[in-house]
N, C-alpha and C positions, 0 to 999 in steps of 0.2 A: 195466433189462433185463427182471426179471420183469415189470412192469407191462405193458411191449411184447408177451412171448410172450402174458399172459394177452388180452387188446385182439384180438392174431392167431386168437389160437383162440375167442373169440365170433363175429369176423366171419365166421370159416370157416363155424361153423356154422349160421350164418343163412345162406351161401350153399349148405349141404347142403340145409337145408330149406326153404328158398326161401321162409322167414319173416322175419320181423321180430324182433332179438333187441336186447334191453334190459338191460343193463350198471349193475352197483348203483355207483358211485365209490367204488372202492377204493383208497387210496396204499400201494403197495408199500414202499418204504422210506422215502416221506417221512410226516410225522405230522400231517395237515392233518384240521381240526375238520369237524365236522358242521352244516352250514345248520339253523338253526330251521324248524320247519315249524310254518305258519298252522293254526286248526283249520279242517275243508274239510267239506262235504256232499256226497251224494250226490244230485242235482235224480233229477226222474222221467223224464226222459229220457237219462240216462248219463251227464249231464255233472258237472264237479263246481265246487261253489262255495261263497267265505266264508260262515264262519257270518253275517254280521256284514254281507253282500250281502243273505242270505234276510231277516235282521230290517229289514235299511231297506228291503224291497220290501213288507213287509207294511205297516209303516209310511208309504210313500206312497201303495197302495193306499188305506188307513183318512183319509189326508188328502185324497186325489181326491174323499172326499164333500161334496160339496157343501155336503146339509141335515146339520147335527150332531142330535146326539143331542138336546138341549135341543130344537130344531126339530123332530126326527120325533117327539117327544113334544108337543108343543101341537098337531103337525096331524092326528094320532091321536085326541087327547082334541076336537079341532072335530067329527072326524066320527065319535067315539062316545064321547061323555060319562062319564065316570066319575074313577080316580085312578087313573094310571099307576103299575106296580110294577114294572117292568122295561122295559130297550130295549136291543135289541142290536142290532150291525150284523152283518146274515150275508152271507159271502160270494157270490161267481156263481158256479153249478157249470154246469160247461164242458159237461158232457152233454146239460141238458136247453135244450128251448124254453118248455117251459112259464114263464109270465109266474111262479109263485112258485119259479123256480129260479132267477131276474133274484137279485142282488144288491140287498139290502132292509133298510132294518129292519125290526124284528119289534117292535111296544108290544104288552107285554101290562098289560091295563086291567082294574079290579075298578067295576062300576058300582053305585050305588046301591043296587040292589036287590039285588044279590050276584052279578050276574051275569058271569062272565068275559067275556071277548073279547080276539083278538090281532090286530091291526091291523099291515098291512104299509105301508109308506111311501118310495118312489122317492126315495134319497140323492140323488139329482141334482136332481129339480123340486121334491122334497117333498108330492106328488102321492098319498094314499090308492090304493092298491092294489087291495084289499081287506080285508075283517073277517071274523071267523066266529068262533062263540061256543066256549068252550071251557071244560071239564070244571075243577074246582080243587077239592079239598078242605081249605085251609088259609085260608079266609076267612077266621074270627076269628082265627086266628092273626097274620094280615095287618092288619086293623083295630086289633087290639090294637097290636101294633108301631106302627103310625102311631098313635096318639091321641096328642095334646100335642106333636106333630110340626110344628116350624115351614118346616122345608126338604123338598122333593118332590124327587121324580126329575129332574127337567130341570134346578133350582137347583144339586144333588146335581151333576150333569155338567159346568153351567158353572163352580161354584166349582173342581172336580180342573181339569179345562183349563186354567185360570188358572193353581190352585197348580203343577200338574206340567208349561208347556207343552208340553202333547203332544195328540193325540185321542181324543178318548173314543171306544171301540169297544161298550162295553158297563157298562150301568145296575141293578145287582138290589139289592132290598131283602131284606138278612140280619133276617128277624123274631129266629132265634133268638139272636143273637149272636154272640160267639165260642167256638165249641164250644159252644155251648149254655149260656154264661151269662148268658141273658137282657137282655144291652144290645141291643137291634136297633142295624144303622147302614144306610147303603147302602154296596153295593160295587161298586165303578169299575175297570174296565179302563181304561188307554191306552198307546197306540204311539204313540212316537216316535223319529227317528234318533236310531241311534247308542245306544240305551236299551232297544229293542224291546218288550215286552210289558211293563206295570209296573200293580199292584195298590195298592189308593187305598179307605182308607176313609171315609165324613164321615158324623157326627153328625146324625142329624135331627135335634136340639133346635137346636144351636147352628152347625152347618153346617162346624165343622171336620174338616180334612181332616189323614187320617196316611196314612204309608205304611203298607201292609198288608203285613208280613212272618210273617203267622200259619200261612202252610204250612211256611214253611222250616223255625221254631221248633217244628210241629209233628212235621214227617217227621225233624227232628234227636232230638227226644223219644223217640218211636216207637223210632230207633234206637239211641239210648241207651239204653233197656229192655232193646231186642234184646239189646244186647252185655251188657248186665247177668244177661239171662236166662242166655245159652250162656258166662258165664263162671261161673254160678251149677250149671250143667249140668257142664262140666270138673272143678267144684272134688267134687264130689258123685262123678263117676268118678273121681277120685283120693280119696279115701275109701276107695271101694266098694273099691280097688284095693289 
C-alpha cells in the first residue's frame, strides 16, 4: 500500500509540472537487492557508454591501419635516410582539413649527420606525407643508447605484436632507462580487444620483450611515501600535542 501512495504521488507531480519524473526503485516492505551497475562513460555527446565499448573502439581504430608500425617505419627511412627513434600512430582530428591533421604516423628519424626529421606516413597506402627537419637536443644521448644495439624500432614493434597479439600504436626509444637507470630499451604501446591500451618493453641487445608495469609500481611507490610522509606528519602532531 505504501509503495502504491508513493508511485501516486510522483505521477501526480509529473502531471503538475508537465515534466518528466524519474522514480529511484524503492521496495516498500518487500527486501529486494540492488542490480550491479556496469562501469559507464560519459561520450562527448551525452551519451553514455561501457568502459570496455570505448577501449574496443580505440582498438579497432589502431587495427583499421593498414601500414603497421614496422611499415611506416621502412617507408620513412626510404624517403629520408637515417635510424628511426620513434613511430607513432596519431590520430584524425575531426576539425581540421589540413593534410597533417589526416590521421598519420609520425617517424621520427636521426640521420647521419645529426640531423632530425619527422616523417609522416598515410596508415592506409603507406605513402610519405611529408618531412621537415626538427630541432633535438639529445643526440648523443640517443647514439649512446643504440650502440651495440642489435634490434631497431620496426623489429622492436614486430617482435611486441607477436608477443602481445595486439597493434602497435606507438614505438620510443627510452635511452634513459627506467627511471634513469641507464638500461635503455624501446617502449611499445598496443591496443587490443578486450585489453585496451597495454605497455611492452624490448631489449635492444636481445630483442626480448616484457610487460611494462613501471608506472603502476611507480605511482604505487610515490604513494606509499605519501602515506608514509602524512602519517609521519600525525604522529609529530600528537607529540606536539
Amino acid at each position: 500500500m505504501k509503495r502504491n501512495i508513493v508511485i501516486a504521488a510522483v505521477t501526480a507531480a509529473a502531471l503538475v509540472g508537465g515534466g518528466t519524473a524519474t522514480a529511484l526503485a524503492t521496495a516498500g516492505d518487500d527486501d529486494r537487492g540492488t542490480a550491479p551497475r556496469a562501469d559507464v562513460s560519459v561520450s562527448d555527446d551525452g551519451g553514455v557508454r561501457d568502459e570496455a565499448d570505448d577501449r574496443d573502439d580505440d582498438a579497432a581504430r589502431a587495427a583499421s591501419a593498414k601500414v603497421t608500425a614496422a611499415d611506416a617505419v621502412a617507408a620513412a627511412l626510404a624517403d629520408t635516410p637515417g635510424t628511426a627513434v620513434s613511430a607513432e600512430l596519431d590520430d584524425e582530428d575531426d576539425d581540421g582539413d589540413d593534410r597533417r591533421e589526416r590521421a598519420a604516423w609520425e617517424v621520427d628519424a636521426l640521420s647521419g649527420d645529426g640531423t632530425w626529421h619527422s616523417v609522416r606516413v598515410d596508415p592506409a597506402t603507406g605513402k610519405v606525407l611529408g618531412a621537415e627537419r626538427d630541432d633535438e637536443d639529445d643526440t648523443a644521448e640517443v647514439r649512446a643508447a643504440l650502440k651495440g644495439a642489435s634490434v631497431d624500432a620496426a623489429e622492436a614493434a614486430k617482435a611486441t605484436a607477436a608477443a602481445g597479439h595486439a597493434t602497435v600504436t606507438s614505438v620510443e626509444l627510452d635511452e634513459d632507462g627506467h627511471y634513469g637507470d641507464g638500461k635503455p630499451a624501446w617502449e611499445v604501446e598496443t591496443q587490443a580487444f578486450g585489453k585496451g591500451e597495454q605497455d611492452w618493453r624490448v631489449d635492444p641487445r636481445t630483442g626480448k620483450v616484457t610487460a611494462d608495469r613501471s608506472h603502476d609500481a611507480h605511482g604505487s611507490r610515490y604513494s606509499d611515501d605519501a602515506d608514509d610522509a602524512g602519517n609521519s606528519d600525525d604522529a609529530d602532531d600528537a607529540d606536539d600535542d
